[in-house]
C-alpha positions, 0 to 999 in steps of 0.5 A, spaced: 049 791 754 048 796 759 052 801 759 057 803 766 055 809 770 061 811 770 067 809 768 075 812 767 077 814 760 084 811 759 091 816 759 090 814 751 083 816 750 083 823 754 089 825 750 085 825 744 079 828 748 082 834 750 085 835 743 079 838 741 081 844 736 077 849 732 081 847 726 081 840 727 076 836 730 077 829 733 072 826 730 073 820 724 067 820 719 066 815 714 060 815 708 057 808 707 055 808 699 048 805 698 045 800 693 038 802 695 034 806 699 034 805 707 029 808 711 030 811 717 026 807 722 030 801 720 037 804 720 035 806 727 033 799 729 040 796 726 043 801 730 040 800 736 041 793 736 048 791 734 052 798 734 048 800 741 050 793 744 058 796 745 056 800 751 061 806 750 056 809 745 051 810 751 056 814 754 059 821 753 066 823 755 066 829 761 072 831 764 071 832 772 077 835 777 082 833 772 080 826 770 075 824 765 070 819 765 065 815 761 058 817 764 052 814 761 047 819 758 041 819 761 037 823 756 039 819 749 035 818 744 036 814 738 032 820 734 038 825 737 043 820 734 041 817 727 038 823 724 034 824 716 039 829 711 037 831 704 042 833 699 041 840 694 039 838 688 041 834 683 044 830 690 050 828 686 056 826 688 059 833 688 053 835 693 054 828 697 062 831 699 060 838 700 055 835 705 061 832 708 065 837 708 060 841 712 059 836 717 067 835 717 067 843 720 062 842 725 062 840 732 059 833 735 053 835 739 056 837 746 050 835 751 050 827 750 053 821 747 059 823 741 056 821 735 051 822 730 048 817 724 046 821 718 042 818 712 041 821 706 035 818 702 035 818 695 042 819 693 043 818 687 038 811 686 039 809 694 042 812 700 049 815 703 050 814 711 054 818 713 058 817 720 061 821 726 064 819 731 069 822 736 076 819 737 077 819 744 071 812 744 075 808 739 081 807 733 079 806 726 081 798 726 077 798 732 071 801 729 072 798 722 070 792 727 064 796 729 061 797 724 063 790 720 058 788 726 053 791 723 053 789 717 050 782 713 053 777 708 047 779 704 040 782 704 036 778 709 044 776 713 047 772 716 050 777 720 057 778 717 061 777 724 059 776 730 057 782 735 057 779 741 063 780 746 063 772 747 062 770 740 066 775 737 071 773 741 070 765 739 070 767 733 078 769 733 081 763 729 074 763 724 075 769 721 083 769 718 081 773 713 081 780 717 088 777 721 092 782 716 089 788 718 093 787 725 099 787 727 100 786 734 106 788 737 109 783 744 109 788 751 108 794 746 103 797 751 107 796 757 113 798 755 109 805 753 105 806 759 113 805 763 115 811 757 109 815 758 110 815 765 118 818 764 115 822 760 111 825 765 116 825 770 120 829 766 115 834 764 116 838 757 123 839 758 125 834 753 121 838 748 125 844 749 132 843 751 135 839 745 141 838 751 136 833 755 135 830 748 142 828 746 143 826 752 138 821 752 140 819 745 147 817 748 144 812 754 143 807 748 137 805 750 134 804 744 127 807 746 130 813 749 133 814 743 127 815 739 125 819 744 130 823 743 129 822 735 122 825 736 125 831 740 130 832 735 127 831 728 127 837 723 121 839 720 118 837 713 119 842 707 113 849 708 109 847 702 102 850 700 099 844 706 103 846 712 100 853 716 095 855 720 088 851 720 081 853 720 074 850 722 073 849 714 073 843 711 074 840 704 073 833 702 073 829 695 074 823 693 075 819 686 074 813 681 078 807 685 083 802 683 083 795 681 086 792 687 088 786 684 092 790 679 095 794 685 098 787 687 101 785 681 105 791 681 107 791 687 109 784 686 112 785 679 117 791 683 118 787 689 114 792 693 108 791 698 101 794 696 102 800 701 109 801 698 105 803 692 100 806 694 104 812 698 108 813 692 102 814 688 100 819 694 106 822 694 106 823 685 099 825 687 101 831 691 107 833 686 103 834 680 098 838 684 104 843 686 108 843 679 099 845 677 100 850 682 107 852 680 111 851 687 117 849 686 118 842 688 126 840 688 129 838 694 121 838 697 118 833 701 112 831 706 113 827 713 107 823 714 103 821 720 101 814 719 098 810 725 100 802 726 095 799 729 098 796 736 092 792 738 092 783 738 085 781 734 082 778 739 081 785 743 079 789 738 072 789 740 074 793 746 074 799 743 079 805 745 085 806 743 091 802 742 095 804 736 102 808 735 105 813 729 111 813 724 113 819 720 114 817 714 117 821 709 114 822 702 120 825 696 116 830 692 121 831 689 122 825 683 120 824 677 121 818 676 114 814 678 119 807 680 124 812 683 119 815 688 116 807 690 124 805 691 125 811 696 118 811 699 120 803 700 126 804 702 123 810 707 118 805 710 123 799 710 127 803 715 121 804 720 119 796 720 123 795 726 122 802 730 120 803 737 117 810 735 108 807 734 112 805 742 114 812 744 108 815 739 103 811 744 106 813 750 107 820 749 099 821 747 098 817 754 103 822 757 099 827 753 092 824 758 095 822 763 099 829 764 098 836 765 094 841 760 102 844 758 105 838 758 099 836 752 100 842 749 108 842 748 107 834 747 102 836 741 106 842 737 111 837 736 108 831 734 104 837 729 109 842 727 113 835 724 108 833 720 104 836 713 098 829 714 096 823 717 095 817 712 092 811 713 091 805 709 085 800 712 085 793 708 078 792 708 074 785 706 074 783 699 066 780 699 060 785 698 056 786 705 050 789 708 047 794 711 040 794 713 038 790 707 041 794 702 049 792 699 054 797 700 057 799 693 062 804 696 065 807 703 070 811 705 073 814 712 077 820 714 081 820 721 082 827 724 087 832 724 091 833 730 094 841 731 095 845 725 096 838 720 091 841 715 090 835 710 088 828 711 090 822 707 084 815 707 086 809 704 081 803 704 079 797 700 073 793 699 070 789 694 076 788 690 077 795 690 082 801 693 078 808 695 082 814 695 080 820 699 082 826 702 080 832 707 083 839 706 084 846 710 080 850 706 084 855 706 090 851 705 088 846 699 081 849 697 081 843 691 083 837 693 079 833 688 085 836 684 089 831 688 084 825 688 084 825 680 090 825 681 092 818 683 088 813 679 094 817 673 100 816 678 098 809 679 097 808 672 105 810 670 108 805 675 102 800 672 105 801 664 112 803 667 111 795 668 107 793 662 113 795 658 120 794 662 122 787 662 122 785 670 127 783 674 128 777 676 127 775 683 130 779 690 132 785 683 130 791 683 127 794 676 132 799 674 129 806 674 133 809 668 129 803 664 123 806 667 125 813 666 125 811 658 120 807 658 115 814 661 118 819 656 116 815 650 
């Protein structure tokens, strides 16, 4: 597919180019773990024919006269792009997260496309990628759709689902199975682009005159009234995580959950697997503040956490299309099913918001307004949250890349501001990865919370095993679980 000599970025897309920050890179960065060794000549030609097929990646983003636009690199080279790594002996895991933390801190190549391919060959008794991508070409669901483009059913294909745009879009009704990581919302990108456009009109000033904020509130206009919402809210609790960011980076990640049984439990205690799953990161982060001696009562974290805004059909086109809720995660109880009910009941509250809308249409106001309009938008959106949190639900059959099966991968979506830890939920192969990146001057160990998720979810899982269930549409009683922990 030939790539456009130049084309506009869209309000959205700009937004997160121009939110480039020393200490918060835009760029999602993945690691695909590898059952066999992958030379390089192969992964470039896999990379030159199915991820290159997407025509944005043979364009580089550059901003002219207050606009940006895709321009096609007229200087690229696969080898500049897809490029040998080694790790320090013995090139372990410990060796594979520090390599990634130290791509985490560095920049993307300026001169052309944004994004590199990095294989490591002889990890372990295989091979690592690792990928970096700058944000402002996609979304994460769309580029799990990528790289699923590039992967097969098994060693020697067939491809696991179709790449091109025609096919892919034949293909719709065939592949049910990925239809849950989607959920589209009727009109959500025309009611945020009319909400963009009135927050442009309106400049900052909503931002720094609480006044102009209530008085939206009171129109009853559901939507200016989550604007408002956003203006007015109180900031999270100023734990260890929150403060000024650097360019270091830390990332680890640890042993996966069995996503089977995660299901169960959610079943058992009439939650979702999401609902599970963040509670477990809000016991995670508890334990590492209790181990460090912080006092925890009365605290807690607001989470971004992105809601994907974008029909199955369209998400091969790229871009980005998704909005955020913040979610407030109680670090402050003890009681692991205590924590899951507040973490359900906190989301359960967010299920029928307009705020993915209005998130949407504020970074679009971000791109489509000036540099200070961005800047006021982006400290708010920042100084209210401690992370960003993001669950992908992936597939459950083993695939393919480049002939070798991918045993494990994990994603990291950046940081925005001076928001210095990032959460990454993803399952595949009937398992659940949990990873974290951190501000090294924040949170120096985050393998210490890593290790800690697999324990908190252990908790719920015996708290289950020993308390008789409730019966359906019930809750479990938390004094039960109270009692059944402490023994």
């Amino acid at each position: 597919m030939s790539a456009p000599s130049r084309e506009r970025l869209s309000p959205v897309d700009t937004a997160w180019l121009r939110m480039d920050r020393p200490g918060n890179l835009m760029m999602i960065c993945g690691v695909l773990v590898l059952s066999g060794r992958v030379s390089i000549a192969r992964l470039r030609r896999v990379i030159t024919e199915r991820f290159l097929t997407f025509s944005r990646f043979a364009c580089l983003p550059q901003e002219a006269a207050g606009a940006a636009y895709w321009v096609r690199d007229e200087h690229f080279r696969i080898a500049a792009h897809v490029v040998a790594a080694r790790l320090p002996a013995p090139g372990g895991e410990a060796e594979l997260q520090a390599f990634v933390s130290t791509l985490m801190s560095e920049p993307l190549p300026a001169a052309g496309a944004r994004w590199q391919f990095h294989l490591i060959d002889g990890y372990r008794d295989g091979s690592a990628i690792v990928v970096r991508i700058h944000h402002s070409y996609a979304d994460g669901i769309a580029l799990v759709r990528v790289m699923l483009s590039m992967t097969d059913a098994g060693p020697d294909g067939p491809p696991a689902m179709p790449f091109a745009p025609r096919a892919r879009r034949s293909a719709t009704r065939a592949n049910d199975e990925y239809s849950g990581w989607l959920a589209p919302v009727d009109d959500a990108l025309g009611l945020a682009r009319r909400l963009a456009g009135a927050v442009v009109s309106k400049g900052a000033a909503v931002w720094s005159d609480p006044a102009k904020a209530v008085e939206l509130a009171g129109k009853g206009s559901a939507l200016t009234a989550e604007l408002a919402r956003l203006a007015l809210m109180r900031q999270d609790s100023p734990t260890r995580f929150k403060g000024t960011v650097a360019p270091h980076k830390r990332v680890a990640w640890g042993e996966p959950l069995v996503l089977d049984e995660v299901k169960a439990v959610a079943r058992a205690l009439g939650a979702s697997v999401n609902d599970v799953l963040l509670a477990g990161v809000a016991g995670a982060l508890r334990g590492y503040l209790l181990e460090r001696g912080d006092a925890v009562e009365g605290v807690f974290v607001r989470a971004l956490v992105p809601v994907n805004l974008r029909p199955l059909e369209e998400a091969w086109r790229l871009g980005n299309r998704f909005g955020l809720v913040f979610l407030d995660l109680p670090l402050d109880l003890a009681n692991p099913v205590e924590r899951l009910y507040a973490v359900r009941a906190n989301m359960r509250a967010l299920r029928d918001s307009y705020e993915p809308v209005v998130a949407l249409a504020l970074l679009a106001a971000m791109g489509a307004g000036p540099r200070a309009l961005q800047e006021a938008l982006l400290v708010t959106l920042a100084r209210n949250a401690t992370a960003v949190m993001t669950n992908v639900p992936g597939p459950q059959q083993p695939l393919y890349l480049a002939g070798r099966r991918i045993d494990n991968m994990m994603f990291w979506v950046p940081q925005s501001g001076d928001i210095g830890m990032g959460v990454s939920i993803l399952s595949y192969g009937g398992k659940v990865q949990f990873g974290i990146v951190t501000d090294a001057g924040l949170c120096p160990d985050p393998e210490r919370i890593v290790a800690r998720f697999p324990e908190e979810f252990e908790k719920l899982l015996l708290t289950t095993l020993m308390v008789p269930w409730p019966a359906a549409g019930e809750d479990l009683d938390p004094a039960l679980a109270e009692a059944a922990v402490a023994q």
